[in-house]
LOPAFI-626572 format. One line per field, with one value per residue (C-alpha): residue number from 1; residue in three letters; chain; z, x, y. Coordinates in steps of 0.02 Angstrom, whole numbers, plus 50000, padded with zeros to 5 digits. Each point is the difference from the previous one (the first is absolute). Layout:
// LOPAFI-626572
torba c(NUM_...)
miba c(ALA_...)
lumvo c(A_...)
pz c(Z_...)
px c(X_...)
py c(Y_...)
// end
This chain:
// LOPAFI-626572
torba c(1_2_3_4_5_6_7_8_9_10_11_12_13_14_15_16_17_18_19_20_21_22_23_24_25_26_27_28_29_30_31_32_33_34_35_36_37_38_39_40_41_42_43_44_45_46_47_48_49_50_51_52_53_54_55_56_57_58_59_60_61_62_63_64_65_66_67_68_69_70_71_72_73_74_75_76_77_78_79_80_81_82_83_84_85_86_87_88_89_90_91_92_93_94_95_96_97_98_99_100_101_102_103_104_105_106_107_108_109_110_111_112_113_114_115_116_117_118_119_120_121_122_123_124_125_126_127_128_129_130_131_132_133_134_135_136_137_138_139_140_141_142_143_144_145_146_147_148_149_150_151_152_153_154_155_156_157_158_159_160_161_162_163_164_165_166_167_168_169_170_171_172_173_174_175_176_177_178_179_180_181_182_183_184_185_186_187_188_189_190_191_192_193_194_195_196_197_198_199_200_201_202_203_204_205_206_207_208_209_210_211_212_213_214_215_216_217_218_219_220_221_222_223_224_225_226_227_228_229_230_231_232_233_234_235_236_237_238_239_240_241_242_243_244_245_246_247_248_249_250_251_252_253_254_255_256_257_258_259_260_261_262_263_264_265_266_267_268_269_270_271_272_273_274_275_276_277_278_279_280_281_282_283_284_285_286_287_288_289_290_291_292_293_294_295_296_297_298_299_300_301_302_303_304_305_306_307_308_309_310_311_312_313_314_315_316_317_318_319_320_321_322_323_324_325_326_327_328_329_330_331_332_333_334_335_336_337_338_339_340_341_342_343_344_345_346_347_348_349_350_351_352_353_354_355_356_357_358_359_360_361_362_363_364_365_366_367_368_369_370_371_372_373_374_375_376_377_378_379_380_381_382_383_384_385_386_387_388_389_390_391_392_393_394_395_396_397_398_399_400_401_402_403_404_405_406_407_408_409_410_411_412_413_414_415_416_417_418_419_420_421_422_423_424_425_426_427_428_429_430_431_432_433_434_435_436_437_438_439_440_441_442_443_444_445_446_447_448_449_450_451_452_453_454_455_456_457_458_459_460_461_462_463_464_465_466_467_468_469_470_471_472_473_474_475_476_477_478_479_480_481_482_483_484_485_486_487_488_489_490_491_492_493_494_495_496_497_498_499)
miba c(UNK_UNK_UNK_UNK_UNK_UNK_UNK_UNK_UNK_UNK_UNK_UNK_UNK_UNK_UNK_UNK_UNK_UNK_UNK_UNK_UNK_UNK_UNK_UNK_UNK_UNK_UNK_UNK_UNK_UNK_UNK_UNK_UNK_UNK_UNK_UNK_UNK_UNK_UNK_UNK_UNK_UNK_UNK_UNK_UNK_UNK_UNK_UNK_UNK_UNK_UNK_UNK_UNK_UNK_UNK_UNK_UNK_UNK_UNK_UNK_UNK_UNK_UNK_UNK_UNK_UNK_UNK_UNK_UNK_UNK_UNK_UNK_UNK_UNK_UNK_UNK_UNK_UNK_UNK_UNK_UNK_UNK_UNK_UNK_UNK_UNK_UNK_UNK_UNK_UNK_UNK_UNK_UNK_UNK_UNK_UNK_UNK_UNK_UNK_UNK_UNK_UNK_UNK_UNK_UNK_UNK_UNK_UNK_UNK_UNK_UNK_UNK_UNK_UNK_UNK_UNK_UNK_UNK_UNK_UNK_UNK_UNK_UNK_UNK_UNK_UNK_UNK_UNK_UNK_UNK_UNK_UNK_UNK_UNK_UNK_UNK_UNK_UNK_UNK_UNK_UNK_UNK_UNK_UNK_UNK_UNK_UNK_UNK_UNK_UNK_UNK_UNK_UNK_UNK_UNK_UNK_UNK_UNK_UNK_UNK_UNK_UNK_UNK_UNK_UNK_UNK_UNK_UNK_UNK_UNK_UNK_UNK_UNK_UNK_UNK_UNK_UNK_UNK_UNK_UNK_UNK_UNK_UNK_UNK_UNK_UNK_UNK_UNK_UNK_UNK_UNK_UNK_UNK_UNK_UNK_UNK_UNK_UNK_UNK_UNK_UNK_UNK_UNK_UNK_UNK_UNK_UNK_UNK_UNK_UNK_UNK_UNK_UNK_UNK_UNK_UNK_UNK_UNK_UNK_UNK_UNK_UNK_UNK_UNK_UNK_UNK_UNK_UNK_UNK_UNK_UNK_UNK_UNK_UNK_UNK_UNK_UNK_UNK_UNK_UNK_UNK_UNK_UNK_UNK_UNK_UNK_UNK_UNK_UNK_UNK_UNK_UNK_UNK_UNK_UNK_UNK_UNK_UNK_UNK_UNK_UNK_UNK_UNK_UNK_UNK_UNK_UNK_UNK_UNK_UNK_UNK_UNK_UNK_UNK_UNK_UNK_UNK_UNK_UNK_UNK_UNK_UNK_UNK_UNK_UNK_UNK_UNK_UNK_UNK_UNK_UNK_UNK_UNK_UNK_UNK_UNK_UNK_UNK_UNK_UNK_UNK_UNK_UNK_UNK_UNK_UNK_UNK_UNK_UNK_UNK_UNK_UNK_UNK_UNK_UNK_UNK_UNK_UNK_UNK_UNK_UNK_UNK_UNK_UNK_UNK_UNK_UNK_UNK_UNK_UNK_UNK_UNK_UNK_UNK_UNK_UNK_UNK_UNK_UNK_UNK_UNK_UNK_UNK_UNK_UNK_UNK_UNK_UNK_UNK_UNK_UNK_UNK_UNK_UNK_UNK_UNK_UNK_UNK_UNK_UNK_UNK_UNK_UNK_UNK_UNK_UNK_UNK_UNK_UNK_UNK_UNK_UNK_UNK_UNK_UNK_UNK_UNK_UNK_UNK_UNK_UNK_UNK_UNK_UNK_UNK_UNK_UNK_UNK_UNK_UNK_UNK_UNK_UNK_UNK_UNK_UNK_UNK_UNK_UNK_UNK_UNK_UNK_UNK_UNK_UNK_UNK_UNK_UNK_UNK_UNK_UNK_UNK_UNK_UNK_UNK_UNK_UNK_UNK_UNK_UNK_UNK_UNK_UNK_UNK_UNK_UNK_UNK_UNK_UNK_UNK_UNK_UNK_UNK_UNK_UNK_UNK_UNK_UNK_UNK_UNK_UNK_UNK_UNK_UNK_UNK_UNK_UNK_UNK_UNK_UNK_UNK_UNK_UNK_UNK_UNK_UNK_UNK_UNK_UNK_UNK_UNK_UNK_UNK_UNK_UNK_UNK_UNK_UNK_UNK_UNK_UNK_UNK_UNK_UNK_UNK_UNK_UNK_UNK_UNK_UNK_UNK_UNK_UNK_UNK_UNK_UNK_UNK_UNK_UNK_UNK_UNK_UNK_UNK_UNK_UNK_UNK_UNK_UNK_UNK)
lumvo c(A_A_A_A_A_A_A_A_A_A_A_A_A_A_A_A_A_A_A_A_A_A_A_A_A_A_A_A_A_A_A_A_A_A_A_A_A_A_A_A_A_A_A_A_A_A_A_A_A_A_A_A_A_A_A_A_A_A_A_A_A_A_A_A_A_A_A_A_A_A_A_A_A_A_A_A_A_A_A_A_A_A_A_A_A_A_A_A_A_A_A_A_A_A_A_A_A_A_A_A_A_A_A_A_A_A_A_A_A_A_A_A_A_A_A_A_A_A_A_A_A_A_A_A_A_A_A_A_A_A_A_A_A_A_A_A_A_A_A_A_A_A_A_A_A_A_A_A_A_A_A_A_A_A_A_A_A_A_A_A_A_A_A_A_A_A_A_A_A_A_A_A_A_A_A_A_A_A_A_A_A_A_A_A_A_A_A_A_A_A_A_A_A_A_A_A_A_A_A_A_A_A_A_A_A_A_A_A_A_A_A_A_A_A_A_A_A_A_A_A_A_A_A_A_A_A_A_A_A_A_A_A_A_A_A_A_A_A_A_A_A_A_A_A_A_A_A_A_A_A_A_A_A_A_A_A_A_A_A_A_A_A_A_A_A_A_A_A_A_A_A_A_A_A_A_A_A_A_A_A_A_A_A_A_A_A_A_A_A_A_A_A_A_A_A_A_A_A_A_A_A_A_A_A_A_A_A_A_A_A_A_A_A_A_A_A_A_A_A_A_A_A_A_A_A_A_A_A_A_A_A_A_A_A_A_A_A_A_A_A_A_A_A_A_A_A_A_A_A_A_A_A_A_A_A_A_A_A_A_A_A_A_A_A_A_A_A_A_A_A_A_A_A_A_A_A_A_A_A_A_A_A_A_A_A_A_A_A_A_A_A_A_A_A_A_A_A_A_A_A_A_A_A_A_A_A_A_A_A_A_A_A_A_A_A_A_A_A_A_A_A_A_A_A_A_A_A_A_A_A_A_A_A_A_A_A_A_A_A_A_A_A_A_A_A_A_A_A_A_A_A_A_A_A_A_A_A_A_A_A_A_A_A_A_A_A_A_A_A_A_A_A_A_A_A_A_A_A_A_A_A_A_A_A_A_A_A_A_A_A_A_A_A_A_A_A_A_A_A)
pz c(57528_49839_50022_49917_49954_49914_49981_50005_49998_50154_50158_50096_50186_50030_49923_50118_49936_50002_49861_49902_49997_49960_49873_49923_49987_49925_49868_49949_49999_49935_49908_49961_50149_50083_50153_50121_50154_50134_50144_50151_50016_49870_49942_49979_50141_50134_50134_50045_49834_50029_50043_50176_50047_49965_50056_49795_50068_49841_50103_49953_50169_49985_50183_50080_50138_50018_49853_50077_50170_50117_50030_50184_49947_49951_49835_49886_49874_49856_49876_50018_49970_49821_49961_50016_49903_49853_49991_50019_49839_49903_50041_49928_49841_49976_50023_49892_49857_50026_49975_49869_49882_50029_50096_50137_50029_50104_50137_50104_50060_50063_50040_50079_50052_50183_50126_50125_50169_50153_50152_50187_50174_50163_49972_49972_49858_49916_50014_49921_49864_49963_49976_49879_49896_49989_49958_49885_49898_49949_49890_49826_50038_50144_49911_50032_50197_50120_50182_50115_50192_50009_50012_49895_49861_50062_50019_49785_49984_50103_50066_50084_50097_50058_50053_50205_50031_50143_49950_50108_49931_49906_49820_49820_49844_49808_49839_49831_49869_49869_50130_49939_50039_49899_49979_49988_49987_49819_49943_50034_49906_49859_49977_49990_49877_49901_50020_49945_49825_49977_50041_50168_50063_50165_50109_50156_50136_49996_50140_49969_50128_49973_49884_49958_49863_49860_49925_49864_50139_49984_50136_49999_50085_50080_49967_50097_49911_50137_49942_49939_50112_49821_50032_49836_49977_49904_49958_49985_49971_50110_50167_50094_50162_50026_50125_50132_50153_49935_49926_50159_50000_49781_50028_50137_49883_49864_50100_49950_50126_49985_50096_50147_50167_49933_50111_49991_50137_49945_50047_49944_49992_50031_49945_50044_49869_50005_49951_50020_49817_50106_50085_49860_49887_50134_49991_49821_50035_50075_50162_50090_50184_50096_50051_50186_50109_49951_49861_49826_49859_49932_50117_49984_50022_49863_49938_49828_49846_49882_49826_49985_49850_49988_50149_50132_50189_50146_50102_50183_50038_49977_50165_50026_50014_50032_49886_50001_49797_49868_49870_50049_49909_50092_50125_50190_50002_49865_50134_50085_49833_49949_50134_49955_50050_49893_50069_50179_50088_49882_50072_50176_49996_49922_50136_50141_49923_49961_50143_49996_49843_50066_50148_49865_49922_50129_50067_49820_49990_50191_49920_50011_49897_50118_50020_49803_50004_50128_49870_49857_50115_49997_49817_49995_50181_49973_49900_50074_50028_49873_49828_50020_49967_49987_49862_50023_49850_49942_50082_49972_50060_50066_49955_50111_49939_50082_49955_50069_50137_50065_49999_49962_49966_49921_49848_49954_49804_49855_49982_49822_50047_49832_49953_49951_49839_49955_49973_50128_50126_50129_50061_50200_50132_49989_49983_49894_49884_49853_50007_49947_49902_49822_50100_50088_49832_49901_50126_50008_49808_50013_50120_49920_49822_50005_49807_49920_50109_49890_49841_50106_50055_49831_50012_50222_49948_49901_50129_50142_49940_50180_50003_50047_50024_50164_50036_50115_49922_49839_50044_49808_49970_50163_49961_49811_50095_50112_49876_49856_50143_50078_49834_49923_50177_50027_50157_49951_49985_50189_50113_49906_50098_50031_50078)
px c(50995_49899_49818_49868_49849_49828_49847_49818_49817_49978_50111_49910_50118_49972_49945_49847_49819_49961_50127_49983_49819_50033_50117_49878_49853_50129_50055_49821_49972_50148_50111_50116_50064_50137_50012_50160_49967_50137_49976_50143_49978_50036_49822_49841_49850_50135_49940_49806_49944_50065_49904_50047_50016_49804_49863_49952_49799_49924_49946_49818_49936_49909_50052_50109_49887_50110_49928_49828_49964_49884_49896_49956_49835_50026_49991_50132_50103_50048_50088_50157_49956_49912_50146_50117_49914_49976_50152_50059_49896_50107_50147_49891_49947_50190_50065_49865_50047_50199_49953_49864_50121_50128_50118_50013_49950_49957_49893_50005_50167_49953_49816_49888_49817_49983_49873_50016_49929_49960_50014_49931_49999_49884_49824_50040_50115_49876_49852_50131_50033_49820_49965_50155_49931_49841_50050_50141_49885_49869_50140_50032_50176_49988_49869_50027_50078_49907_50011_49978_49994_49962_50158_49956_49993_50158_50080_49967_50071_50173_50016_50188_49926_49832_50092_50005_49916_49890_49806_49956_50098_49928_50081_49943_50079_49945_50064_50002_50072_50046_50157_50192_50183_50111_50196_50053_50186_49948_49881_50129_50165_49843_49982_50185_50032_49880_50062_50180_49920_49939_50185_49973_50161_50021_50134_50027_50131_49982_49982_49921_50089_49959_49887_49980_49903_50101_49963_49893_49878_50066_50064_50173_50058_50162_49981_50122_50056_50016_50121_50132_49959_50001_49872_49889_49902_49806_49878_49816_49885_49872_50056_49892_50070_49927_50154_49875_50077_50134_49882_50004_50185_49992_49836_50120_50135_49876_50008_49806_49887_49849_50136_50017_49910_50015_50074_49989_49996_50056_49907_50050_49921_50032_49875_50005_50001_49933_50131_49888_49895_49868_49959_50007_49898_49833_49985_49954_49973_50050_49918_50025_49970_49976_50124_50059_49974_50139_50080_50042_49847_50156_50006_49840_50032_49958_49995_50062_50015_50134_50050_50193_50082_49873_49997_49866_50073_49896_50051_49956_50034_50044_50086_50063_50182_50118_50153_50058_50032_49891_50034_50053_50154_50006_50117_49988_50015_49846_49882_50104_50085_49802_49971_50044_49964_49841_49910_50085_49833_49894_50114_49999_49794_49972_50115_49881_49847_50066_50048_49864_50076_50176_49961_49921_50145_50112_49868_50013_50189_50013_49910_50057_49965_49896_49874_50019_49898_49866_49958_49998_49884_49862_49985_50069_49962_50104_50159_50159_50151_50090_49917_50037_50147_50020_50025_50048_49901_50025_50032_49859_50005_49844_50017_49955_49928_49932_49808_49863_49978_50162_50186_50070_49884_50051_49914_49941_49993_50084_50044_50041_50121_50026_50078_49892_50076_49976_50157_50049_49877_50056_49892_50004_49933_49935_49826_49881_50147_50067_49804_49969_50126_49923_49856_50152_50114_49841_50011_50183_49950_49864_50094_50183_49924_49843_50031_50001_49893_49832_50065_50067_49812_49947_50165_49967_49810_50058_50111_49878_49814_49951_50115_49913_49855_49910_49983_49879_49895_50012_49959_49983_50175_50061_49924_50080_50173_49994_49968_50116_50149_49974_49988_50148_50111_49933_49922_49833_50037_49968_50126_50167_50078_50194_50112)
py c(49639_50021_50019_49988_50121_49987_50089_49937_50049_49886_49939_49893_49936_49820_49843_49958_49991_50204_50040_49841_50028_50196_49955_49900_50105_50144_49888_49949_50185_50073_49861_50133_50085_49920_49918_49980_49881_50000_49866_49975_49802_49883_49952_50064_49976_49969_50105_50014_49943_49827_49866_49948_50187_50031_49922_49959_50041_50089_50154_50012_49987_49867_49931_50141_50071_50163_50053_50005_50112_49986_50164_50063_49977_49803_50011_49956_50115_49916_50147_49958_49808_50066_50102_49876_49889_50083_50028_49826_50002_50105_49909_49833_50083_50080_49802_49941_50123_49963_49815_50013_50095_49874_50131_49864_49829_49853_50105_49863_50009_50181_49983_49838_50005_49992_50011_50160_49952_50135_49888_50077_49923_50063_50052_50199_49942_49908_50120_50124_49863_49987_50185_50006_49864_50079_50162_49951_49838_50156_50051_49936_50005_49887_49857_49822_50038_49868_50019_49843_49959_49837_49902_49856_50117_50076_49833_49975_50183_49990_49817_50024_50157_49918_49816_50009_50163_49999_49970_50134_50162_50138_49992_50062_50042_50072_49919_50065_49880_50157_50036_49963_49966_50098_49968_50199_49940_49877_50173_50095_49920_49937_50185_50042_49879_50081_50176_49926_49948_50192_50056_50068_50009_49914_50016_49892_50020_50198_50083_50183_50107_50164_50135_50187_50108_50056_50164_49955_49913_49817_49866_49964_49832_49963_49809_49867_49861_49874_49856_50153_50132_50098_50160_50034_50169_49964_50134_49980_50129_49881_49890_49875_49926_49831_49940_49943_50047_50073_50122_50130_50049_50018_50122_50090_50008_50079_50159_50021_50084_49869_49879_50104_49945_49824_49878_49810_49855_49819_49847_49834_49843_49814_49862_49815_49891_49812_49875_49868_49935_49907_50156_50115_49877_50045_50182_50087_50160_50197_50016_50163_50025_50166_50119_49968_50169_50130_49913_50098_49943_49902_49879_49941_49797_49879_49827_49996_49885_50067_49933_50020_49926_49902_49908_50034_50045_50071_50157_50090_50174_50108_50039_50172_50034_50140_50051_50157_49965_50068_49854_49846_50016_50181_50086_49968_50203_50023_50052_50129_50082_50025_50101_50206_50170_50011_49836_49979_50089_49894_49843_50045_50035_49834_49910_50054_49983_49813_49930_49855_49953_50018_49884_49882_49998_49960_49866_49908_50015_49936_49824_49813_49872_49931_50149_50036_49802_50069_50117_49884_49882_50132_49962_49808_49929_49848_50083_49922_50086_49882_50044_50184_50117_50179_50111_50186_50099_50169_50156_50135_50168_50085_50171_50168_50136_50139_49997_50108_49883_50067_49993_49823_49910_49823_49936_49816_49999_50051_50197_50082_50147_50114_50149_50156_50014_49794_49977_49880_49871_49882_49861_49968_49898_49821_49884_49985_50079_49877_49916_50190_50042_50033_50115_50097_50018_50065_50134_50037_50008_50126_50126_49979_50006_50110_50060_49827_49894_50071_49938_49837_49980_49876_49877_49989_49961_49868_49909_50041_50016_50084_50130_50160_49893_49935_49806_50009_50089_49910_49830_49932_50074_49922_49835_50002_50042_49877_49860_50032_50059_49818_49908_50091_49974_49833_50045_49918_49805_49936_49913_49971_49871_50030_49883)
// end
């Protein structure tokens, strides 16, 4: 069978929102080098990118109470809140750029302005509630957040949650009206489209199945065609594995050291989704809820309004699931083929230290229909069994590590695993990831490309004015940002009504 071979500057492995949004940055930066894309399905922004497989929240957060702890000592830390948002930021001013120079367009079928909501029930939930809305509406980041307990104001914020609760509960929620949905699935094929105008070569229904160094320090690729079954050999001197979950067993096949002790556990997800207009038509707005005792940060349940094709819909969740897959288009034998001599300990340690989690899971997969509605009734008291269905969402794999907090421990967030010499990365693990992703491919971008990145620094000013800079404490800069990023993604006109 003939096959065929090519060389690049730049391989990037699957078509989600990591390498488009790579891809793009490189070819602002460096028109000229080439750029080979190989994904296994047939379109781009398949697999967690897409729409119904993400919970489309733009990670800033706004309303995720994970991302603020509680100290022993009552106070409340908010770091990783501040981190996160700024670099939510970057992602805005990168979009805003794209859009301004006509590179994309129509932001609104990637990005709407949305209200994110913290909601709390029981009176030790909402003194926690308070303190986080103090602490976090000192910031400049956080301005405009407003924190209520009085249910008559709550009843104007989220009418559908507040109809037939009982008078006498302990409830409260914050609201910030500078929070967003975002279609990752529409950013992600928008910026494909784009890359295919700059003659990025794209390849779908590839399946990369193996890699090795050459001599001269390159990455050679034994690349799958999968309609033929034709097996193509590519050479880059620079590889980036975006495949989501199928990320692990591509780092493993790298042979590089930085992937040993890495193991990864799947979770997936299923959402309800309201089929019912009358219902969806009362609720505008993301409202997160806190974290029930031993769940993963990821399934943290919320209430959430979602622009898709431009139709509004309303979804619950998400609900934890087990699969031993690591996509959802992935092998029933992914979790056990990822397991090997150099992470098995790392595996085994994170199994014991895990088995609240494990007993979670099996709890959530164990769920009816029935009990999936008592859930949804602590947000919507009245929801009927009728107006929802399920929808199973992507898979995401949690990845171990061994950290100094001991062997195998598992990891909630997005880790950058690169080789010492730059010349490959490979992105793992799962949320606040593709709300992130121009923040995380800066970095692959500093490590993997420490010679140019200095001479880069002028052109990544221009697309993103903070870069190198801090938000918070530059409140006239973060005040300009926010007002020309919400005028150019028309994030600043108030309720666009949607049928």
């Amino acid at each position: 069978m003939s096959s065929r071979e090519t060389k690049a500057d730049v391989i990037l492995i699957g078509a989600g929102i990591m390498s488009a949004t790579l891809g793009t940055l490189l070819k602002e930066l460096v028109p000229e080098w080439e750029i080979t894309v190989f994904e296994k399905l047939a379109n781009a922004g398949e697999e967690s990118s897409n729409e119904w497989n993400n919970a489309g929240t733009g990670h800033a957060a706004l309303c995720e109470l994970n991302y603020t702890v509680e100290q022993p000592d009552g106070s409340v830390d908010i770091s990783k809140a501040i981190k996160i948002n700024e670099q939510f930021q970057v992602s805005m001013q990168f979009w805003s750029y794209l859009v301004n120079s006509k590179l994309i367009k129509n932001p609104q079928d990637f990005i709407m302005p949305l209200p994110h909501m913290s909601m709390v029930q029981g009176d030790k939930n909402v003194t926690f509630l308070k303190k986080r809305f103090e602490a976090l509406s000192n910031n400049p980041l956080f301005q405009g957040m407003e924190f209520s307990d009085d249910s008559a104001k709550l009843m104007e914020w989220i009418p559908l949650v507040m109809q037939d609760r009982p008078l006498n509960e302990a409830i409260a929620a914050t609201k910030i009206d500078s929070g967003t949905d975002v279609n990752f699935g529409a950013l992600t094929n928008m910026l494909f489209d784009h890359l295919k105008t700059k003659n990025v070569d794209i390849n779908f229904k590839h399946s990369v199945d193996n890699m090795k160094r050459t001599s001269d320090g390159s990455w050679e690729l034994k690349v799958r065609n999968v309609d033929s079954g034709s097996v193509e050999r590519h050479t880059a001197k620079f590889v980036f594995i975006g495949g989501g979950g199928g990320s692990l067993h591509l780092l493993q096949k790298s042979g590089i050291p930085e992937g040993k002790n890495i193991g990864g556990f799947p979770v997936s997800g299923i959402f309800m989704v309201c089929n019912n207009p009358e219902v969806v038509a009362q609720h505008h707005a993301k409202v997160y809820g806190k974290a029930k005792v031993g769940a993963p940060p990821m399934s943290v349940p919320h209430l959430d309004t979602r622009f898709i094709d431009n139709k509004k819909s309303l979804l619950f969740g998400p609900f934890a699931g087990f699969s031993p897959k690591f996509l959802k288009t992935g092998s029933m034998l992914d979790l056990v083929t990822s397991v090997k001599p150099s992470n098995v300990l790392t595996m085994l340690a994170a199994g014991a230290k895990e088995m609240s989690l494990t007993k979670y899971l099996i709890q959530q997969v164990m769920l009816s229909k029935e009990q999936r509605m008592e859930e949804l009734r602590e947000f919507i008291p009245n929801a009927k069994l009728e107006d929802w269905d399920l929808v199973v969402a992507g898979q995401r794999v949690q990845v171990i590590k061994d950290t100094p907090e001991g062997k195998g421990t598992l990891q909630f967030g997005t880790e950058v695993i690169t080789a010492a010499d730059g010349s490959i990365a490979a992105l793992l693990g799962a949320s606040p990831g593709a709300s992130t992703a121009v923040h995380v491919m800066l970095e692959v971008m500093k490590k993997c490309f420490p010679q140019q990145i200095e001479e880069w620094e002028p052109k990544i000013k221009e697309m993103i004015p903070s870069y190198g800079v801090s938000l918070m404490e530059n409140p006239e800069l973060l005040q300009e940002i926010h007002t020309s990023t919400a005028e150019t993604l028309g994030l600043s006109q108030k309720e666009l009504v949607y049928s």
